[in-house]
N, C-alpha and C positions, 0 to 999 in steps of 0.2 A: 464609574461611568466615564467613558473617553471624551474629553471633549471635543466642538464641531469643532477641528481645524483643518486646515488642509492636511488629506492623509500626506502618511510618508509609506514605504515601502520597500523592503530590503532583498534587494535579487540575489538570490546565491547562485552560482554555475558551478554545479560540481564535473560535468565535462556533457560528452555524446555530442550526435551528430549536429543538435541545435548551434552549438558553437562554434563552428567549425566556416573558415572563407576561405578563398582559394587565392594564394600567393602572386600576386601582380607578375611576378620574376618565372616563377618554377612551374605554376600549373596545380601547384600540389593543397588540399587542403590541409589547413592546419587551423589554432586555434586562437579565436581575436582575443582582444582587450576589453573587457565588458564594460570598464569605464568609459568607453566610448562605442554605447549602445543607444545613444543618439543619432548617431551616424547610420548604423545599420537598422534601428526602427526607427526615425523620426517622425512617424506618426504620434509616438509617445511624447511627442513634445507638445499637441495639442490637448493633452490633461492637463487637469489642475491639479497632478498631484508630483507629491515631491518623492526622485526617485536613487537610492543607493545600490552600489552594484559589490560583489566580495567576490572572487574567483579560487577555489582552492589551488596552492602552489602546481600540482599533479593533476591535471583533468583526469577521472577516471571515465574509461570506458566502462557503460552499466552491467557488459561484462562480464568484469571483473571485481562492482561494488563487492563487501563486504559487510557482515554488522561492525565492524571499526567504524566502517566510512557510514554509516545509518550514526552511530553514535558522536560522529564528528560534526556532522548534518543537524543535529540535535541539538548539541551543545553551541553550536552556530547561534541557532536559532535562540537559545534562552539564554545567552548574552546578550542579545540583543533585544528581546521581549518588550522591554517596556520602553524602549526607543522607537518602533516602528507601529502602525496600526495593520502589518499584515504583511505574510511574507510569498517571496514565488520562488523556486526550487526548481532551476533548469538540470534536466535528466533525461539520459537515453533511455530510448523506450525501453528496452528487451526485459531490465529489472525495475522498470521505474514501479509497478502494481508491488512489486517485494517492499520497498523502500516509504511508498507511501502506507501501505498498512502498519509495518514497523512504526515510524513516528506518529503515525493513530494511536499505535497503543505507548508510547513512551512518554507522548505529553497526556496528561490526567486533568481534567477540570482546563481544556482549551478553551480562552476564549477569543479567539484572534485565528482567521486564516491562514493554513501553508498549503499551497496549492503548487504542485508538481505539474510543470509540462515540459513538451522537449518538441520535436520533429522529428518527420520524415525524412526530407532533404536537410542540406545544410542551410545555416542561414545568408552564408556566402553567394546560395545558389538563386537567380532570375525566380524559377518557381514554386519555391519556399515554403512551406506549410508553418515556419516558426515564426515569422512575423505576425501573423495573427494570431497563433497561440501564447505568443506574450502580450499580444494588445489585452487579448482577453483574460488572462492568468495577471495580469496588472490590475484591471480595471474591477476585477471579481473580487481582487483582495484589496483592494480600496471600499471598495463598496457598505457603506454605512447605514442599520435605521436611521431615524429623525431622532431616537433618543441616546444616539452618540455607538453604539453598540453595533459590531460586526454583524453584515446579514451572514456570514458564511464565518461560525466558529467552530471549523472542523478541518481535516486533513483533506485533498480534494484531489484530485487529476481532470485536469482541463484538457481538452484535445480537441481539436477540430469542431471548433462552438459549443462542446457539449460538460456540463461538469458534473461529473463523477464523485460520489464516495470514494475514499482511497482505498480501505478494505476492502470497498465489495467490486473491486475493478480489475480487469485481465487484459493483457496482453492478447487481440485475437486474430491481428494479420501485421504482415512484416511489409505487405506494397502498399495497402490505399491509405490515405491520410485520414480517415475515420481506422484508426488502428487501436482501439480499446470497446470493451464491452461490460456492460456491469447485468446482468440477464436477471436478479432475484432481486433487484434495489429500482426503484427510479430514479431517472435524474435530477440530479439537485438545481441545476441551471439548463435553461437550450439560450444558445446566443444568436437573434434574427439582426432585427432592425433594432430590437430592444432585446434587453437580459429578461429575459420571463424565469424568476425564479420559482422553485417549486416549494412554498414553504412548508408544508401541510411535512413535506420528509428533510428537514434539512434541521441540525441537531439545535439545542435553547442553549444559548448564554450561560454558564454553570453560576452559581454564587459563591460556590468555590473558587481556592486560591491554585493557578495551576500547579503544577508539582510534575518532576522531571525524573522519570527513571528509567536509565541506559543501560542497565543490565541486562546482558543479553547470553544465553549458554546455548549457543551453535551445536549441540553436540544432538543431532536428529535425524530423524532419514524418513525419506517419503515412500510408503514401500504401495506401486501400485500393481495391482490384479489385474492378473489379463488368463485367459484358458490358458491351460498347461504350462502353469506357473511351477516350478518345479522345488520339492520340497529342500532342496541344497540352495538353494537361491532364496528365500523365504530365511532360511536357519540363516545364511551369513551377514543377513540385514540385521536380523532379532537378536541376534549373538553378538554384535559387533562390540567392542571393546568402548568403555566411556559411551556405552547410546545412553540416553536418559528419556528419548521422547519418540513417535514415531505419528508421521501424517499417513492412517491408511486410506490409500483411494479404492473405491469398493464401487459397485455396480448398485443403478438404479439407486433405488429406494435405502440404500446400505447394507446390500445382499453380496455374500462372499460366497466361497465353495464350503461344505461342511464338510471335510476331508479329514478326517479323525489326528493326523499328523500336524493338520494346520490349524486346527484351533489349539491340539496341547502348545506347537511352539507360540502362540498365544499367550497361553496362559502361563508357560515359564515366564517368558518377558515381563508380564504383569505380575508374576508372583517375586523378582527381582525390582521391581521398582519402576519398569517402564513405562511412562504415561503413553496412551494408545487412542486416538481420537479418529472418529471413523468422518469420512469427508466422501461426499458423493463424484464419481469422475463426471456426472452429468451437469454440463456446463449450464446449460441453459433449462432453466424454471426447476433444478431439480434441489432435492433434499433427504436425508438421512431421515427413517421415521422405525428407528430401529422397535422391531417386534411386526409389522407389518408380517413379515414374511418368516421364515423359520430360521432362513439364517441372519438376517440381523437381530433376531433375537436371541439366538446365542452367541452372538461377538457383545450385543446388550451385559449376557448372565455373566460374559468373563468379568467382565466392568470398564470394557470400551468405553470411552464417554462418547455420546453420539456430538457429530457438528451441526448439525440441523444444513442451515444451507449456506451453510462459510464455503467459502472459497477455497483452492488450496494456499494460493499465496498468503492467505489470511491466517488459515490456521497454522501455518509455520512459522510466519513471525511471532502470534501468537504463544504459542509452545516456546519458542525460546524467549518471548518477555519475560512469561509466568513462570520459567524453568532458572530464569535470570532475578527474577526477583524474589520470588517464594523459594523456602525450605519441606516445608510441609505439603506431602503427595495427595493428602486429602484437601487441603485448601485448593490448590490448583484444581484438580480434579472438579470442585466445586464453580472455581472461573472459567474453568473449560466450558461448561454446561452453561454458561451467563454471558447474554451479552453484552460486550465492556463497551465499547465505540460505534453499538450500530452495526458490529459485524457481521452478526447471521439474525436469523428472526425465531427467537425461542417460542414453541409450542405451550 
């Protein structure tokens, strides 16, 4: 158990537009000194909590992230682990939902917040959306029960008062400052006057010890269905040299075309070793319920594993943990179908 002290805090900035003022001389933005993020939120000076800052040498734009840089971001973090009571993870939007599922599933037995936010505008800029999303990406992972223990011991994305699961979170507009959407999860936190947490969904304290694994095998392909998919295009995804895994986005309920050509390149794939996870493209309230229909139930009989109602972002990082960490096609196959962090809601 942690004891009461004054929390501590460890800001990581791996780059995006949150970091970003505009040069007194030029006009131009570029990127500050996060050591002197006093200056730029001094709100954060009214906490009582005690605040470190770490910036990687290269700010990445998100890009450009990489599983390198999710593994860098990681290892960050479990250096530091048992010096801090929670961490916040400044990140541009466009891959921050890729980045935060990834370290959902990389740390095992979490018990300590990393909460991911960034902004819209820069932080240089008069209208800002990142000053309050680090008040609030601070104050969330400070946030303590009375018996010393993290309210929030899980991967998060904070954004515009609201905090998210990381897994079950998207990217859903690129203008308004409410720019993320989690549709199959509720929210973990809404930030008013007060933080109303939602505890009834927000994950328990493990008794386990955490344990860190950054294996990661990129080697995947997202192959989505759309009408007059054509069977050349289908073969040079499912053929591709080193695939090991494949995100299919499928219609509805996890309904595909039954096109005699497209389920055999199917079941080559899978008869070669390709793990093949079926993910619904319905964003909102939808899910895989393979056998409903005819044709999810024969993407079912090839031995698709269904995703229930993961995300895409989710099931890719997904696939490359369990592709990174297991050998065994059937063990995987078996995680596929289980939810490991909360990710989908198994049937």
């Amino acid at each position: 158990m942690i004891k009461a002290t004054k929390p501590k805090i460890l800001i990581v900035y791996t780059g995006g537009t949150i970091g970003m003022i505009k040069d007194p001389t030029t006009g131009i933005l570029k990127p500050f000194n996060f050591e002197a993020i006093y200056d730029q939120v001094p709100r954060l000076l009214f906490y009582d909590i005690d605040i470190d800052t770490f910036s990687f040498d290269n700010p990445i734009d998100s890009s450009d992230m990489l599983p390198d840089d999710w593994q860098k971001i990681a290892e960050k973090i479990y250096e530091n682990y048992d010096e801090y009571d929670g961490f916040v993870i400044l990140h541009g939007t466009d891959t921050m939902a890729y980045t935060a599922s990834a370290l959902s599933f990389m740390f095992e037995n979490l018990s300590k917040p990393i909460i991911l936010t960034g902004s819209q505008l820069p932080l240089g800029i008069a209208r800002t959306d990142g000053r309050n999303n680090i008040i609030n990406a601070v104050e969330i992972a400070a946030a303590k029960h009375q018996d010393g223990f993290s309210v929030i011991p899980e991967v998060c994305i904070c954004f515009e008062n609201k905090l998210y699961r990381g897994n079950r979170t998207y990217k859903n507009n690129a203008e308004n400052f409410d720019a993320f959407a989690s549709p199959n999860y509720p929210l973990l936190a809404n930030v008013g006057v007060n933080i109303k947490y939602n505890y009834d969904y927000i994950a328990k304290v493990p008794k386990e010890k955490m344990k860190l694994c950054t294996q990661i095998d990129p080697n995947i392909a997202i192959l989505k269905l759309y009408p007059g998919i054509g069977q050349n295009i289908v073969a040079s995804i499912l053929e591709a040299e080193e695939l090991h895994g494949v995100v299919l986005e499928t219609y509805g309920a996890g309904n595909s075309n039954k096109s005699p050509w497209f389920l055999d390149l199917l079941s080559k794939a899978i008869t070669k070793g390709i793990l093949i996870i079926n993910v619904t493209q319905c964003k909102g309230g939808g899910a895989v319920n393979e056998g409903k229909y005819e044709s999810s139930f024969l993407l079912g009989k090839l031995g698709i594993v269904s995703g229930y109602d993961i995300i895409t972002e989710s099931a890719v990082t997904k696939l490359m943990h369990l592709l990174g960490k297991e050998k065994d096609k059937e063990i995987i196959k078996t995680l596929l179908n289980k939810s490991l962090r909360g990710e989908m809601t198994v049937e």
